[in-house]
C-alpha positions in Angstrom: 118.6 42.5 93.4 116.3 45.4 93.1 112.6 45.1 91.5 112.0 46.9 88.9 108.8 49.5 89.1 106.1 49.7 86.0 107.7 53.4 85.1 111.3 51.1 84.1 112.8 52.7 87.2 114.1 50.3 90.0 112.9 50.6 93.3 116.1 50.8 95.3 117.6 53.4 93.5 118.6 56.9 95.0 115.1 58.6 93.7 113.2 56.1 95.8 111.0 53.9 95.4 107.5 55.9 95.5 108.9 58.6 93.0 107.3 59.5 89.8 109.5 59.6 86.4 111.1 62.1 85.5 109.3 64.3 82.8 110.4 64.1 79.4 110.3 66.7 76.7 106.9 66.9 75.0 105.5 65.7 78.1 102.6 67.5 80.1 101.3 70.5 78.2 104.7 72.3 77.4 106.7 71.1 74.7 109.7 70.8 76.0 111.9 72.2 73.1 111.4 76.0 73.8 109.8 77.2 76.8 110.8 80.7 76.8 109.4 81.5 73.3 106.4 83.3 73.6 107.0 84.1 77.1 108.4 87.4 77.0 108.9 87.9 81.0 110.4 84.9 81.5 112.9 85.6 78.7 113.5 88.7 80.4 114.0 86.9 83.8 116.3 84.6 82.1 118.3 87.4 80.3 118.8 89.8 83.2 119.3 86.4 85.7 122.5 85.3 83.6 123.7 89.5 82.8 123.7 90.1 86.3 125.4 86.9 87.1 128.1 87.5 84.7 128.8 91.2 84.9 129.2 91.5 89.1 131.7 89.0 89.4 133.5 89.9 86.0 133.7 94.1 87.6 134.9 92.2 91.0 137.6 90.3 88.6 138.4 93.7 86.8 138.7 96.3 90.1 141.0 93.0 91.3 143.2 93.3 88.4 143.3 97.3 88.3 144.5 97.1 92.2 147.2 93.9 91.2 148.2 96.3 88.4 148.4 99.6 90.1 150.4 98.0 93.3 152.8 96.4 91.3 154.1 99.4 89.4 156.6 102.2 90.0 155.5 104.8 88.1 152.8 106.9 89.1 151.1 107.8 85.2 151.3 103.7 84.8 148.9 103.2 88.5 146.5 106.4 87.2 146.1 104.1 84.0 145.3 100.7 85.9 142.5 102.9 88.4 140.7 104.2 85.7 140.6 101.4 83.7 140.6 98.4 86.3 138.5 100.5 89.0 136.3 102.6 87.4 135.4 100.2 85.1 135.4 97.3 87.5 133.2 99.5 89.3 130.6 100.3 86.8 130.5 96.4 85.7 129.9 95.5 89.4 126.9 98.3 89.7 125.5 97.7 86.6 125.3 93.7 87.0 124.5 94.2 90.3 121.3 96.3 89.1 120.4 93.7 86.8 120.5 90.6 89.3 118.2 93.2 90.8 116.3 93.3 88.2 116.0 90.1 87.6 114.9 89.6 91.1 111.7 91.8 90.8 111.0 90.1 87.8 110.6 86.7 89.6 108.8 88.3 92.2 106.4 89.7 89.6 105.7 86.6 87.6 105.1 85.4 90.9 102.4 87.6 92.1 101.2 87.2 88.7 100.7 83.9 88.8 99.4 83.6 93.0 96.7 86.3 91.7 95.5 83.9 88.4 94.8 81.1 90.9 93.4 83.2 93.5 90.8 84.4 90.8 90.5 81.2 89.3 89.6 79.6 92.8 87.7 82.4 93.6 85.3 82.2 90.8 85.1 78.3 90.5 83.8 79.1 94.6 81.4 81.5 92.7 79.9 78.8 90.6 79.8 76.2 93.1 78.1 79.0 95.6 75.6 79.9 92.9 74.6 76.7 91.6 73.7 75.2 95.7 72.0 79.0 96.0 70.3 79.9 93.3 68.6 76.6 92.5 66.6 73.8 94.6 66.6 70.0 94.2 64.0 70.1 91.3 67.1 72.9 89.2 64.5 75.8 89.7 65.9 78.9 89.8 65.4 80.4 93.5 65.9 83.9 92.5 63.3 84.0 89.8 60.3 83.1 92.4 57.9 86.3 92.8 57.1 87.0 96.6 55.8 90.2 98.3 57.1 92.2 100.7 55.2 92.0 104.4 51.5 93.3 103.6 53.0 94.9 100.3 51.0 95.7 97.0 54.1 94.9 94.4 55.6 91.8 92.8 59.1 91.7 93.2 61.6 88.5 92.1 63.4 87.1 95.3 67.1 88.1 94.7 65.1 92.0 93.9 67.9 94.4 95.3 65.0 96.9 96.7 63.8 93.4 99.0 67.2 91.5 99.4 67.8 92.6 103.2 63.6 92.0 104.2 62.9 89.0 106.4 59.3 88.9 105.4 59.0 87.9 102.2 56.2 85.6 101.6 55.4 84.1 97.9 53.1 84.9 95.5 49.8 82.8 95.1 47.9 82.5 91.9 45.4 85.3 92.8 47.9 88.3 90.9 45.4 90.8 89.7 45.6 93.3 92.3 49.3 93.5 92.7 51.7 95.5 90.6 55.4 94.3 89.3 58.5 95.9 90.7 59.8 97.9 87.6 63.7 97.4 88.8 63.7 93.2 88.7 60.7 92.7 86.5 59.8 89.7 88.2 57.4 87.9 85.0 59.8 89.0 82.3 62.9 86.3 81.6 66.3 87.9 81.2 
């Protein structure tokens, strides 16, 4: 007797016993009902997949029955009838479907790329945020970037992340004592963007 799992499947059938259910339509965040409307490419996939699939063999069937027709007669104007019609156009069906499994091919292989670039971005800028907010900010959520330092012995206020000051090792903060220092006039260092 096998036990029956909380998802009404048993667990000694064929799926095994640590599957998930199958999904259902109207399930996850697809419908179910239509999944190519609104997807333009993927109809296109779909439509040159099964055009392809249908015209190559249907030429192979054709230029076969051309040849049957062509060997099995006597008369020469009645085989010149059964290559142009069986061959030629046996032939063009088998090009033609063969260009459009083709087709259909470099569609999938679009979508594809597509879809590997989307999460690459996605995981690149959710890397962007996490980077940012453990940078840019210390324990107390100030922002790092927005603390005024001077360069070495310098006379001018600059903001820390300052592009003229980024690549300087000696930055030292600013104390309360301003007066005789100048702001940078590309970060504007006392101004809030």
């Amino acid at each position: 007797m096998t036990a029956v799992s909380e998802n009404g499947r048993a667990s000694g059938s064929r799926m095994g016993a640590g599957s998930s259910h199958l999904p259902r339509a109207g399930e996850g965040n697809r419908s179910g009902i239509a999944p190519l409307r609104n997807n333009n490419a993927a109809l296109l996939q779909v439509v040159l997949f099964w055009a392809g699939a249908i015209m190559l063999p249907l030429g192979i069937v054709i230029i076969i029955l051309g040849w049957y027709g062509a060997a099995n007669t006597p008369y020469e104007f009645d085989q010149m009838s059964y290559v142009i019609s069986g061959g030629m156009l046996g032939l063009g069906l088998t090009f033609v479907g063969g260009f459009l499994y083709f087709g259909a091919w470099l569609a999938r292989i679009a979508a594809d790329e597509r879809e590997s670039s989307k999460r690459l971005a996605d995981t690149l800028l959710l890397l962007a945020e996490v980077t940012a907010a453990n940078v840019t900010t210390d324990d107390g959520g100030r922002d790092l970037g927005a603390i005024p330092v001077v360069a070495g012995n310098g006379t001018t206020i600059h903001r820390r992340d300052c592009s003229l000051i980024a690549h300087r090792d000696d930055l030292t903060p600013v104390g309360e004592n301003t007066g005789h220092l100048s702001t940078c006039r590309v970060c504007r260092p006392g101004q809030h963007a």
